[in-house]
C-alpha positions as CSV (number, residue, x, y, z in Angstrom):
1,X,19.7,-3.5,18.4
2,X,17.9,-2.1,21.5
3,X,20.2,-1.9,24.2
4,X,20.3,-3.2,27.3
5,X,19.4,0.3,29.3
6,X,16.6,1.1,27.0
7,X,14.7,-2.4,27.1
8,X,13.4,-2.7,30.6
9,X,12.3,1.0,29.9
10,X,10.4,0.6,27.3
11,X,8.8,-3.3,28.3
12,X,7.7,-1.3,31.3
13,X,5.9,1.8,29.8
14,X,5.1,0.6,25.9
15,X,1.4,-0.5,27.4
16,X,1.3,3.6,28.7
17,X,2.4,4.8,25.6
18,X,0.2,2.4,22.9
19,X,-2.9,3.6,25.0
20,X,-1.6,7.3,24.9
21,X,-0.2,7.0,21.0
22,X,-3.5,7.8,19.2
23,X,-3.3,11.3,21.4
24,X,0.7,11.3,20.9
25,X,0.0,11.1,17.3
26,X,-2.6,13.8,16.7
27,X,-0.7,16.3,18.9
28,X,2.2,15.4,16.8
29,X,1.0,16.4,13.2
30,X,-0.8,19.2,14.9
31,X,2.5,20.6,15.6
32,X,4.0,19.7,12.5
33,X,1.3,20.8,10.0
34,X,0.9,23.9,11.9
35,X,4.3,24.5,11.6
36,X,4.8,23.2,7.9
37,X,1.6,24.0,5.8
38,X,3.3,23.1,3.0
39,X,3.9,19.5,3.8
40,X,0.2,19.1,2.3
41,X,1.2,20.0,-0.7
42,X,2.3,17.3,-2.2
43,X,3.3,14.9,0.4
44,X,0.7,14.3,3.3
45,X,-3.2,13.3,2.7
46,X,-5.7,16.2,3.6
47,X,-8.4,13.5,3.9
48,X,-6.3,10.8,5.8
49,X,-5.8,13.6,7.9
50,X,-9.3,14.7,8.5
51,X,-10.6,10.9,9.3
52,X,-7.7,10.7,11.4
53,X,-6.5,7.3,10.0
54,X,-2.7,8.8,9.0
55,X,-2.6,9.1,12.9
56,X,-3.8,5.5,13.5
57,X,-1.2,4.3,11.1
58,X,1.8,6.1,12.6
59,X,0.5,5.0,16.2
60,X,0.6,1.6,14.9
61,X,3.8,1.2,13.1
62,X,5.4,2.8,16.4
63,X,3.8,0.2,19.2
64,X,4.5,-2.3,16.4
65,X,8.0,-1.5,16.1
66,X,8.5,-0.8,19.8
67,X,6.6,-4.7,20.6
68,X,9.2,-6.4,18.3
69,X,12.1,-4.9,20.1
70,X,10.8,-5.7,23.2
71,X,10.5,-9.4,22.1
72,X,13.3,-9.6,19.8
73,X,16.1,-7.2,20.3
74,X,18.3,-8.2,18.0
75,X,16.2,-7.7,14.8
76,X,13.2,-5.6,13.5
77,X,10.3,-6.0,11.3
78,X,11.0,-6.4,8.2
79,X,8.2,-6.9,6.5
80,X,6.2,-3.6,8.1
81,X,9.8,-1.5,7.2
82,X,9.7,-2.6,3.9
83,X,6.1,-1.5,3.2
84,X,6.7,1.7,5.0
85,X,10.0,2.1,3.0
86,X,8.3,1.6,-0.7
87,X,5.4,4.2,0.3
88,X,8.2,6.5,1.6
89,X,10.0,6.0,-1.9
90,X,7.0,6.4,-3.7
91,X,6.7,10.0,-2.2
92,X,10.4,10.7,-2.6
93,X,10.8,11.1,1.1
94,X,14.8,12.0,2.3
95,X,16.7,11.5,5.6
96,X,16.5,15.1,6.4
97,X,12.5,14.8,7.0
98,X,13.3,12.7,9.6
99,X,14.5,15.4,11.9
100,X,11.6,17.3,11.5
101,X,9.3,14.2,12.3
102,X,11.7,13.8,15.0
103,X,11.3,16.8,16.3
104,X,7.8,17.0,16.5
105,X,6.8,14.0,17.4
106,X,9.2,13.8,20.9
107,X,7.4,17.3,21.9
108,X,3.8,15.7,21.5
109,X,5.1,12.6,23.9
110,X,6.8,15.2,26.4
111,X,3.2,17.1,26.4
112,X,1.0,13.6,26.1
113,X,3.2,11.8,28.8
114,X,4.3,14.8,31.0
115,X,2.9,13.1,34.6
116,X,5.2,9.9,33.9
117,X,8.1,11.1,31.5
118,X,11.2,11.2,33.0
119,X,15.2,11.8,31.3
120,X,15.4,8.0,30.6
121,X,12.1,7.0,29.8
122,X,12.5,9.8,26.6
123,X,16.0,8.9,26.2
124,X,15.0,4.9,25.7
125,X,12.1,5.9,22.8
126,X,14.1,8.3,21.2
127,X,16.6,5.4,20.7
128,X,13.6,3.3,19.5
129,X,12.4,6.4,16.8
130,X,16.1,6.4,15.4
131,X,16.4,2.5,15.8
132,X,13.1,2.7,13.4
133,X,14.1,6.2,11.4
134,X,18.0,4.8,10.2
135,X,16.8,1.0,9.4
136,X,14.0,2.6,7.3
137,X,16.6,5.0,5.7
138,X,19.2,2.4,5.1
139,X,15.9,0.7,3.3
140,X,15.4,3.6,1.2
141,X,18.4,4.1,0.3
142,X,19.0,0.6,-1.2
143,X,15.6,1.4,-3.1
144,X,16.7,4.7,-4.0
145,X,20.2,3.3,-5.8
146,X,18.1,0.2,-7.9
147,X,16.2,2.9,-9.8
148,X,16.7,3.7,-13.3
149,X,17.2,7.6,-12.3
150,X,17.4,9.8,-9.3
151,X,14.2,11.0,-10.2
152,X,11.3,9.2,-8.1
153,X,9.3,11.3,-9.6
154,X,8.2,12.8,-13.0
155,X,5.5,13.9,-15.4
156,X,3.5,11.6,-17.6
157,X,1.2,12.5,-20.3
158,X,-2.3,10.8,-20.7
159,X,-2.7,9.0,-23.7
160,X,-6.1,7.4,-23.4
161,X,-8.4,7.8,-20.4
162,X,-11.5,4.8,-20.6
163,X,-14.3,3.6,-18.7
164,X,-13.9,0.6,-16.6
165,X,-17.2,-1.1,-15.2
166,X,-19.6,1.5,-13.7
167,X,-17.3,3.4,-12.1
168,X,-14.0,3.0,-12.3
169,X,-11.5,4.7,-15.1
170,X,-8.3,3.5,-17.0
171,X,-5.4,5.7,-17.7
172,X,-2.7,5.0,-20.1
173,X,0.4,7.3,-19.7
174,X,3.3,7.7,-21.4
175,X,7.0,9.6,-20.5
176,X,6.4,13.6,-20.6
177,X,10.7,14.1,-20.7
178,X,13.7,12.0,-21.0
179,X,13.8,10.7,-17.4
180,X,14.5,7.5,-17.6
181,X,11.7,4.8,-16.9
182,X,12.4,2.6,-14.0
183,X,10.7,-0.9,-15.2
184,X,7.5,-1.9,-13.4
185,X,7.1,-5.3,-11.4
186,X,3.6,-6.9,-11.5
187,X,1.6,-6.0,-8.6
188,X,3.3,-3.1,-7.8
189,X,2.5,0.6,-7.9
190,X,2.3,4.5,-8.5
191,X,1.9,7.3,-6.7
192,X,-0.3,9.7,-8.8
193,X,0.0,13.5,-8.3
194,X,-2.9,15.6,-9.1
195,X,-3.8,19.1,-8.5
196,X,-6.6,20.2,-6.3
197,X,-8.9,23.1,-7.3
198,X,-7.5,25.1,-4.6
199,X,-4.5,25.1,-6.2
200,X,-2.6,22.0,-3.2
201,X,-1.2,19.0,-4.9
202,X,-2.6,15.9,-3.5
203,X,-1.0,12.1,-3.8
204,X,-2.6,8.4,-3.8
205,X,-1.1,5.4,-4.6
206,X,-2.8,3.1,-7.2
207,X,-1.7,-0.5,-8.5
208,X,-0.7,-0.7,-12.1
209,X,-3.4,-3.0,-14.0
210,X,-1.5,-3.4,-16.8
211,X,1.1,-1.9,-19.2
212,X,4.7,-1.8,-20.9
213,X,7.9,-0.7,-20.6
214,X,7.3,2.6,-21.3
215,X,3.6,3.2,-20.5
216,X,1.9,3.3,-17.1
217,X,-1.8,1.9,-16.9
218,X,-3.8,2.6,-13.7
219,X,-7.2,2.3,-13.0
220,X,-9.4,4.6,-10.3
221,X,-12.4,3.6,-8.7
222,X,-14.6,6.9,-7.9
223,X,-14.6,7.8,-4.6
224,X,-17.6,10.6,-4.7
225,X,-16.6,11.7,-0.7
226,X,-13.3,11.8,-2.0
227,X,-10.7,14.4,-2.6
228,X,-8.4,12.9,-5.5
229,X,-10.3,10.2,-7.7
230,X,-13.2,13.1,-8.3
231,X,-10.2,15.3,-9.7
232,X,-9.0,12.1,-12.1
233,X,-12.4,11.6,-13.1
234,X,-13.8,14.8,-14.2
235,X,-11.0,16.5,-14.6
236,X,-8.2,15.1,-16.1
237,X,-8.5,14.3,-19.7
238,X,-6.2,13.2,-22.7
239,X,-3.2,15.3,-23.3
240,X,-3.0,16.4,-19.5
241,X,0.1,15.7,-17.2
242,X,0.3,14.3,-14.3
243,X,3.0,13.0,-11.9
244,X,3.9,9.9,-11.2
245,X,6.2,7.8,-9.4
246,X,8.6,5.1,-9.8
247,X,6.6,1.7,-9.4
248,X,6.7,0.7,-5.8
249,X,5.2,-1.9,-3.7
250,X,7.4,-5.3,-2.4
251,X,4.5,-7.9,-2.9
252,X,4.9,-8.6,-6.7
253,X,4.6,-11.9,-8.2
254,X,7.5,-14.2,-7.3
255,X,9.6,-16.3,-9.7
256,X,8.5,-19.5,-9.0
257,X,6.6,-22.4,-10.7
258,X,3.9,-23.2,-8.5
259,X,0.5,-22.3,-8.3
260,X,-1.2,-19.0,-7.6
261,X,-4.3,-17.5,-6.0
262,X,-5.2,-14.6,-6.9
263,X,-8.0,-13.1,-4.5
264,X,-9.6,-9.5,-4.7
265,X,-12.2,-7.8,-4.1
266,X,-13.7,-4.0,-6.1
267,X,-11.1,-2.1,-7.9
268,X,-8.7,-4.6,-5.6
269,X,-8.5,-6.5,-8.9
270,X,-6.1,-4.2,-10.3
271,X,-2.8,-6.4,-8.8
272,X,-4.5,-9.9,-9.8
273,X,-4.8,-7.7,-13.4
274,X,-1.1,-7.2,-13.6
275,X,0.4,-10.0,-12.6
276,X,-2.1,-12.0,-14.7
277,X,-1.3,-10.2,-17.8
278,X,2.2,-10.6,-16.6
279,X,1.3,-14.0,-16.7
280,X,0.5,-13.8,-20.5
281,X,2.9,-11.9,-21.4
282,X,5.8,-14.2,-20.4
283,X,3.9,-17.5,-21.8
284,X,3.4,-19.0,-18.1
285,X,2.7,-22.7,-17.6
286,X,1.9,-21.7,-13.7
287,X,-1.3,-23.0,-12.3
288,X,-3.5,-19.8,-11.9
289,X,-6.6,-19.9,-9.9
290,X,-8.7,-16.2,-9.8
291,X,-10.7,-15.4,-7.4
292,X,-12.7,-12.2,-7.4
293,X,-15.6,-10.1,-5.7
294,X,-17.7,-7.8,-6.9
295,X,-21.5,-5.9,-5.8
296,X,-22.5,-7.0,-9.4
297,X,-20.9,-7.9,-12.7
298,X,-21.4,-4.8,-14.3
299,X,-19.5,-3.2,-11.7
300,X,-16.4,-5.1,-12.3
301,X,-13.7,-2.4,-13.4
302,X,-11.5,-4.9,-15.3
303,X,-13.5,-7.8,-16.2
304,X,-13.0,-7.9,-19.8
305,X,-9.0,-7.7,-19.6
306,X,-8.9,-10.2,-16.6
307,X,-11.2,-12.5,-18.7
308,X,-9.0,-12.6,-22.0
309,X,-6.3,-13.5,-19.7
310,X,-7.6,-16.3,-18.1
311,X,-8.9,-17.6,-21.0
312,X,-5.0,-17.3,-23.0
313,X,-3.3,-19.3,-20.1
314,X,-3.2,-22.6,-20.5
315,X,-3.8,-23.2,-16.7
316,X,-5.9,-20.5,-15.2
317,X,-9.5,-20.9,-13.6
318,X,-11.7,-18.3,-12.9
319,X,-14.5,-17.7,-9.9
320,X,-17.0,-15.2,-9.6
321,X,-18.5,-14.0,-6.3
322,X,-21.6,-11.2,-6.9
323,X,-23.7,-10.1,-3.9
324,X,-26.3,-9.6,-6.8
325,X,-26.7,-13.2,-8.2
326,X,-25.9,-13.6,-11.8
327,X,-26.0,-17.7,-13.6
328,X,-23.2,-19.5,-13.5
329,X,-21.5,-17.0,-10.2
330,X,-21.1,-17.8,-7.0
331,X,-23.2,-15.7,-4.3
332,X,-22.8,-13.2,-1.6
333,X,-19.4,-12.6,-0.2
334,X,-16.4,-14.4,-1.1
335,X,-15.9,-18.2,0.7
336,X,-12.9,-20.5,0.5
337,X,-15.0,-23.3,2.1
338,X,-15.4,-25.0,-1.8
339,X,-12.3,-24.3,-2.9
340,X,-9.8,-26.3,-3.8
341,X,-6.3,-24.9,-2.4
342,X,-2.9,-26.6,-4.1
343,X,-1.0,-27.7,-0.8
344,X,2.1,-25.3,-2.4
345,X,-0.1,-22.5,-3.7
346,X,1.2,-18.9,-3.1
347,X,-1.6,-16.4,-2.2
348,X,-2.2,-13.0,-3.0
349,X,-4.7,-10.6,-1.7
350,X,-6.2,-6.9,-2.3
351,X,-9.2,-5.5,-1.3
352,X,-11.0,-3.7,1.6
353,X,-9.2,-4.5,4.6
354,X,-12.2,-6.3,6.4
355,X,-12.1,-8.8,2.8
356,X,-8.0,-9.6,3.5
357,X,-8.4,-9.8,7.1
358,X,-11.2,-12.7,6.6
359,X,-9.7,-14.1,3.4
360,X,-6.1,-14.3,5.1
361,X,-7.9,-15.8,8.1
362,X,-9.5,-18.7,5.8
363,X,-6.8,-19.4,4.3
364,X,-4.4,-20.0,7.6
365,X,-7.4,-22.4,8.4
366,X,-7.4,-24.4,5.1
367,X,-3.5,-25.0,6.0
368,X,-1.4,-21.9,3.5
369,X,1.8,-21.2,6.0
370,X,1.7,-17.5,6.6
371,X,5.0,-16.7,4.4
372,X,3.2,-18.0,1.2
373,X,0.3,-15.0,2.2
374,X,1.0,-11.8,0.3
375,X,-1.6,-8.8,0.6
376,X,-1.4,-5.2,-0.6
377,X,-2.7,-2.2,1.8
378,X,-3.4,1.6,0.0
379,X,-3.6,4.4,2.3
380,X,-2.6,4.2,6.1
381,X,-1.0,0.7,7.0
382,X,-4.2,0.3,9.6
383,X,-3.5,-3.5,9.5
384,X,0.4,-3.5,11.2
385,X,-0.8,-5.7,13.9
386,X,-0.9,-8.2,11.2
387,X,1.9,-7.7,9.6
């Protein structure tokens, strides 16, 4: 709850401080990289960093979280926390970093905002940082207790490393030690630790396409500007080790009986893999309409898995989209103007944020309330505004 003191403050300068946070946030992991080298090692993204999109995010989730209060008081935004909260778990970040984000970041606003920062003004957003800092904690901590061990993290062994599509590969892992294995939820996923050939350990997060209760499938769409998926590609091979998180990720397939859309785009299939094969798995009766993406069909990292699925459930339909025509596909980019939408469907989404942002859009306008909307964002949260 933001009180009463803070609120005027903070309706009065947030439009000062979201034009000033993209600068507020590059002085502040300035100061904090500088100062801790080593939280690149295994924690923050080099090239995130570089393209300065890390920034954007944390500038965004702020002025989003700041906006909310301002509106609503009395509550905060759950759905934003909770994303924030799984990719936080996912990198087994504890309350103590807090302090030193806390730290640095109130010394880039005193610099960035030194012609209009006064005792109160910084007073009123450091309440709003630990407003945002303990709900996320409490979050975390909650995530922290429903896992099968107080390990987030912990080595897995590659058991089979294939091809998928053009260029795209499928790892299969299985427990390295006795920690125990937290159970995955379809649609959810890993963080993948690899080492660099300097020697720095760098993280990405990538959906689970398919697997059981004690293997871990992923599959990794080359990225040749890249600074991770080149390592996995060339590098890693059967018999290596790699760490891995718990499964993370709060949009998974919900219990329900009604029907499903499952829209992606690229290796964005990888979600509409699992919970399809989830699907199988369990013997569902759900109505299951596919919807997919791709440059061409060749390129399709997952098409023969997603395929057999469909084609084992008694109710699932399957549409194509190909910017290079192929018989029997739609073409060009991906329309819902033809399709048919159940009036109780439940949608998910993942892809390249421009796809989810005009997918989500079409979909609003062919009448899906905004609840029944799920979508999945890797990388910086650059989409908050829509959360």
């Amino acid at each position: 709850m933001l009180s009463p003191q803070s609120l005027p403050l903070i309706e009065a300068t947030l439009p000062l401080v979201g034009e000033r946070m993209p600068q507020i946030a590059r002085n502040f992991y300035g100061r904090m990289l500088t100062a801790h080298p080593e939280l690149f090692d295994g924690l923050f993204s080099r090239s995130n960093q570089k393209n300065g999109s890390q920034q954007q995010a944390l500038a965004g989730s702020i002025a989003v979280f700041a906006t909310h209060l301002v509106a609503h008081p009395d509550t905060t935004p759950e759905a934003m926390l909770s994303r924030i909260a799984h990719k936080h778990i996912s990198l087994d970040i504890q309350p103590e970093q807090y302090d030193i984000v806390y730290k640095y970041l109130f010394e880039g606003i005193a610099e960035e905002l030194s012609d209009v920062i006064t005792a109160e003004i910084a007073a009123a957003w450091t309440e709003v940082y630990w407003l945002m800092a303990h709900a996320l904690i409490k979050m975390e901590k909650g995530l922290y207790a429903g896992l099968a061990s107080d390990k987030p993290l912990a080595p897995w062994i590659v058991v089979k490393k294939e091809a998928a599509g053009t260029d795209a590969v499928t790892f299969t892992l299985e427990p390295a030690d006795d920690t125990p294995v937290t159970p995955a939820l379809p649609g959810q996923y890993v963080s993948v630790t690899a080492v660099m050939p300097d020697g720095i350990r760098q993280v990405r997060q990538y959906s689970l396409s398919a697997g059981t209760a004690t293997t871990r499938v992923f599959t990794t769409k080359l990225d040749a500007d890249g600074e991770v998926s080149p390592v996995l590609h060339r590098d890693v091979q059967v018999g290596d080790t790699l760490i891995l998180s718990v499964p993370c990720g709060d949009i998974t397939l919900d219990h329900g009986t009604g029907p499903l859309i499952l829209a992606s785009a690229g290796i964005g299939c990888t979600p509409s893999a699992s919970i399809l094969r989830s699907l199988v798995d369990t013997g569902s009766k759900r109505e299951v309409l596919v919807l997919h993406a791709e440059s061409n069909l060749e390129r399709w990292a997952l098409r023969d898995q997603m395929n057999e699925d469909v084609a084992l459930l008694e109710a699932a339909e399957l549409e194509l989209w190909l910017e290079i025509p192929s018989e029997g596909h739609h073409e060009g980019f991906m329309s819902l103007d033809n399709v048919t939408i159940p009036e109780d469907a439940s949608v998910y989404l993942c892809g390249p944020l421009p796809f989810m942002r005009s997918l989500r859009s079409q979909a609003l306008e062919s009448g899906v309330p905004a609840d029944r909307i799920h979508y999945e964002i890797f990388g910086p949260d650059l989409w908050l505004a829509n959360a």
